[in-house]
BAPA-93507 format. One line per 5 residues: number of its first residue (from 1); for each residue x, y, z of C-alpha. Coordinates in steps of 0.5 Angstrom, whole numbers. Example, Ala and Ser with C-alpha at 12.3 -4.5 7.8 and 13.67 -1.06 7.14 Angstrom:
BEGIN
1> 25/-9/16; 27/-2/14
REM end
This chain:
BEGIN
1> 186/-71/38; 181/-66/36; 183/-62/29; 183/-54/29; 176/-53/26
6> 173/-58/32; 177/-52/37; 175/-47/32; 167/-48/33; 168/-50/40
11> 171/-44/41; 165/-40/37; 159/-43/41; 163/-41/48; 163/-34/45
16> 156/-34/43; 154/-37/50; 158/-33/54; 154/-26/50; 148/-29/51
21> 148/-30/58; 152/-24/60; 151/-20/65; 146/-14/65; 146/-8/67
26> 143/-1/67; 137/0/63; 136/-8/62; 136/-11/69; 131/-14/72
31> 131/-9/78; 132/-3/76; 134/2/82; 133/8/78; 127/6/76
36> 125/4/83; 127/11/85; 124/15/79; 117/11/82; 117/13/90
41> 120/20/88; 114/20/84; 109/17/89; 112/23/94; 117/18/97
46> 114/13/104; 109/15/109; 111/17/116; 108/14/121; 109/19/126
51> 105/26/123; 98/25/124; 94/29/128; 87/26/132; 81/30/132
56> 75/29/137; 68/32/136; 65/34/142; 60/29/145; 52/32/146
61> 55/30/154; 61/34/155; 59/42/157; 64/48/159; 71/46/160
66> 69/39/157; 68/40/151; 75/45/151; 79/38/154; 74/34/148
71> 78/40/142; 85/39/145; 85/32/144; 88/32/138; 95/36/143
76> 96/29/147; 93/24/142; 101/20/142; 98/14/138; 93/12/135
81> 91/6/130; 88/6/123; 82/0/125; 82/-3/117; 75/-8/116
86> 74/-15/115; 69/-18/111; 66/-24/114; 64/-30/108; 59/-35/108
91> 59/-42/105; 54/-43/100; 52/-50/97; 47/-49/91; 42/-54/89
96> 46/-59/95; 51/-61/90; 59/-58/89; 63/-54/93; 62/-49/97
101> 61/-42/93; 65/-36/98; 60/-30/99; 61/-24/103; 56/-24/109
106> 57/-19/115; 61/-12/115; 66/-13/122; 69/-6/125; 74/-7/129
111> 76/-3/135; 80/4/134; 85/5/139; 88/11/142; 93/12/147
116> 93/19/151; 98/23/154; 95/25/161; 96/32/163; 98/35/171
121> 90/39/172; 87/32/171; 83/34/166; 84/29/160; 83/23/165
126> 78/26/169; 74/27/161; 74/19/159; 71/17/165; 66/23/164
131> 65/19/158; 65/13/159; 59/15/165; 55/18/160; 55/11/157
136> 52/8/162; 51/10/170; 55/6/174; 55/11/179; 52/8/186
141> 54/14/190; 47/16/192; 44/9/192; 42/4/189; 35/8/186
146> 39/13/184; 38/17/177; 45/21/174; 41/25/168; 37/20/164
151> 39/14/167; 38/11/173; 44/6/177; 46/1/172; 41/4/166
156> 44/6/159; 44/13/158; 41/15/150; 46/13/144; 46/20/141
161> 49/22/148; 56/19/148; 57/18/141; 61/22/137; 65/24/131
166> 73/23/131; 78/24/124; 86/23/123; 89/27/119; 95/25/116
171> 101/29/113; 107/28/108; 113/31/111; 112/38/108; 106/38/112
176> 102/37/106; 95/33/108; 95/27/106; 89/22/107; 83/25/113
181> 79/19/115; 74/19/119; 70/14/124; 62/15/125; 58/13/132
186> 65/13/136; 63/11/144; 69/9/149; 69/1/150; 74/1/155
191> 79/4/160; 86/1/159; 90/1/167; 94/7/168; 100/4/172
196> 102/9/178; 110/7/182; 114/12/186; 121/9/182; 117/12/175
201> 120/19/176; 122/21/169; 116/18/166; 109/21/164; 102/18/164
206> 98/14/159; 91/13/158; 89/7/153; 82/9/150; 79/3/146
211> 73/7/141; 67/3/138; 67/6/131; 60/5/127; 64/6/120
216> 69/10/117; 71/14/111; 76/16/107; 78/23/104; 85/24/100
221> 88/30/98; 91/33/92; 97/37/95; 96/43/89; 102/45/85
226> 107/51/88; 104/50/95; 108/54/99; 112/50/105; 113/52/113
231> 120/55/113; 125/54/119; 129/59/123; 136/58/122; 138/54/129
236> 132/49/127; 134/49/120; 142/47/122; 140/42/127; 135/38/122
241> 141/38/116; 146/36/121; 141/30/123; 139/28/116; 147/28/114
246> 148/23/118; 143/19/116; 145/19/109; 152/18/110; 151/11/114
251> 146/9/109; 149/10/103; 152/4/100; 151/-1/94; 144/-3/94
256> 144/-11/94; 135/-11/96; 128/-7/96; 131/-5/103; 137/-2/102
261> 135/3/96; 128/5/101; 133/7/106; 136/11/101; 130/13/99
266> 128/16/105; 134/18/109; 136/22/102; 129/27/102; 130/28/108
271> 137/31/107; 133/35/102; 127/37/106; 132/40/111; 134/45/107
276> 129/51/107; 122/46/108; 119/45/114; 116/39/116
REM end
C-alpha cells in the first residue's frame, strides 16, 4: 500500500504536468484571431473579384463608330481572367555526368479571356468579327481573287493593324484602384458560339473573346492617405446596411478555422463600409 509521502509526490508531479500542459489561450495561442484580424484589416481586407474594370485601346483598323464601340468595352466587359505565365524548364546534364540541373528556357503567355455582354444595335458583336477580318481576310464574297485593304482572300493583313493594348483595372471596395495590368500585342485568337433559342427569353447574349497577349505588366497603386470616398443617397445607403447586417448576423459565430474568421472578416467590413462609403 503506497505511504502518504509516495501520494504526495504523485499528486505534485499531476499538478506540475496539469500546468504545463494547460490550455492556452489569448495571446499565447498558436492561431491568434486577433492577430489573424489585425493582419487582413492591415492588408485593406480580401480581394473582390468582382470590381474591375476592362479597357480596350482602339485597334489601328477600327474607324468611326469602331473605335466608340472598341471605348465602351469596358461597359459590357462581364468577366474576364488575369492570364498568369509559365516558365518552360530545360534539363541540363553538365559534362554527361550526374542529375539533371533544371533551368528555365521559354516564357509562355497564355490566352487571356474575356466574355462580353452583346448589346441589342449589333454593334459589339459585329466589332469582334470586324476584328477578327482584320487579322486575317476570310471574306470570299467578291471571289476568290478578291483583295479587302491589304490583303487579298486567305492573306494575313500587317500586325500593327489588328494589335492592341488592353488594361484591367482592379479596385478595392471604396473604389480605390488597386492593381492595373496591362497586356501588350493583343489580337483576337477565337470567337466563342453565341447560343440563339426561342425558350431563352429571360436571357442576354454572350460573346467569349479569347485574346493573344505578347506580354503583360503590372502597376500597383497607393491609395493616398484621407482619400475621399463616393458617398451614397439614402435609399442606396439603407439597402447596402440591411444586406451587410444580415450577412454578418449569419456568419457571426466562434471561429473554429481560417474560413470561418475570413468570413467574418469580410461580412464585417462591408457592414462597416456601408455606413456613408461607397463602394
Amino acid at each position: 500500500m503506497a505511504s502518504i509521502k509516495d501520494i504526495a509526490k504523485t499528486a505534485i508531479a499531476l499538478g506540475k504536468g496539469l500546468a504545463l500542459n494547460k490550455p492556452r489561450t489569448g495571446a499565447d495561442t498558436p492561431f491568434n484571431v486577433n492577430k489573424f484580424l489585425g493582419k487582413m484589416q492591415e492588408r485593406n481586407s480580401l480581394f473582390r473579384p468582382s470590381r474591375f474594370l476592362v479597357e480596350v485601346s482602339v485597334p489601328k483598323w477600327a474607324q468611326g463608330e469602331d473605335a466608340e464601340t472598341a471605348k465602351d468595352i469596358t461597359f459590357f466587359a462581364e468577366q474576364v481572367n488575369l492570364p498568369g505565365v509559365s516558365l518552360i524548364p530545360a534539363d541540363i546534364k553538365k559534362q554527361s555526368i550526374g542529375p539533371f540541373d533544371r533551368r528555365p528556357s521559354q516564357v509562355v503567355m497564355p490566352d487571356l479571356t474575356m466574355s462580353v455582354m452583346l448589346d441589342s444595335n449589333g454593334r459589339n458583336l459585329d466589332f469582334f468579327q470586324k476584328w477578327v477580318s482584320n487579322v486575317s481576310n476570310f471574306n470570299i464574297s467578291g471571289g476568290e481573287h478578291s483583295a479587302v485593304g491589304d490583303a487579298a482572300f486567305g492573306e494575313l493583313y500587317y500586325r500593327e493593324n489588328y494589335v492592341t493594348t488592353i488594361a484591367i483595372k482592379t479596385f478595392d471596395v471604396g473604389g480605390r484602384e488597386i492593381i492595373t495590368t496591362t497586356f501588350y500585342e493583343c489580337w483576337p485568337t477565337q470567337l466563342g458560339d453565341v447560343q440563339l433559342g426561342w425558350n431563352q427569353t429571360d436571357q442576354f447574349a454572350i460573346l467569349q473573346v479569347n485574346f493573344s497577349i505578347r506580354s503583360w505588366t503590372t502597376e500597383r497603386a497607393d491609395a493616398p492617405a484621407g482619400s475621399e470616398e463616393r458617398q451614397m443617397g439614402g435609399f442606396e445607403q439603407l439597402i447596402r446596411i440591411g444586406t451587410a447586417a444580415k450577412a454578418l448576423k449569419a456568419s457571426i459565430k466562434k471561429p473554429n478555422n481560417v474560413g470561418d474568421v475570413i468570413n467574418v472578416v469580410s461580412n464585417a467590413q462591408t457592414f462597416l463600409n456601408s455606413f456613408g462609403r461607397g463602394g
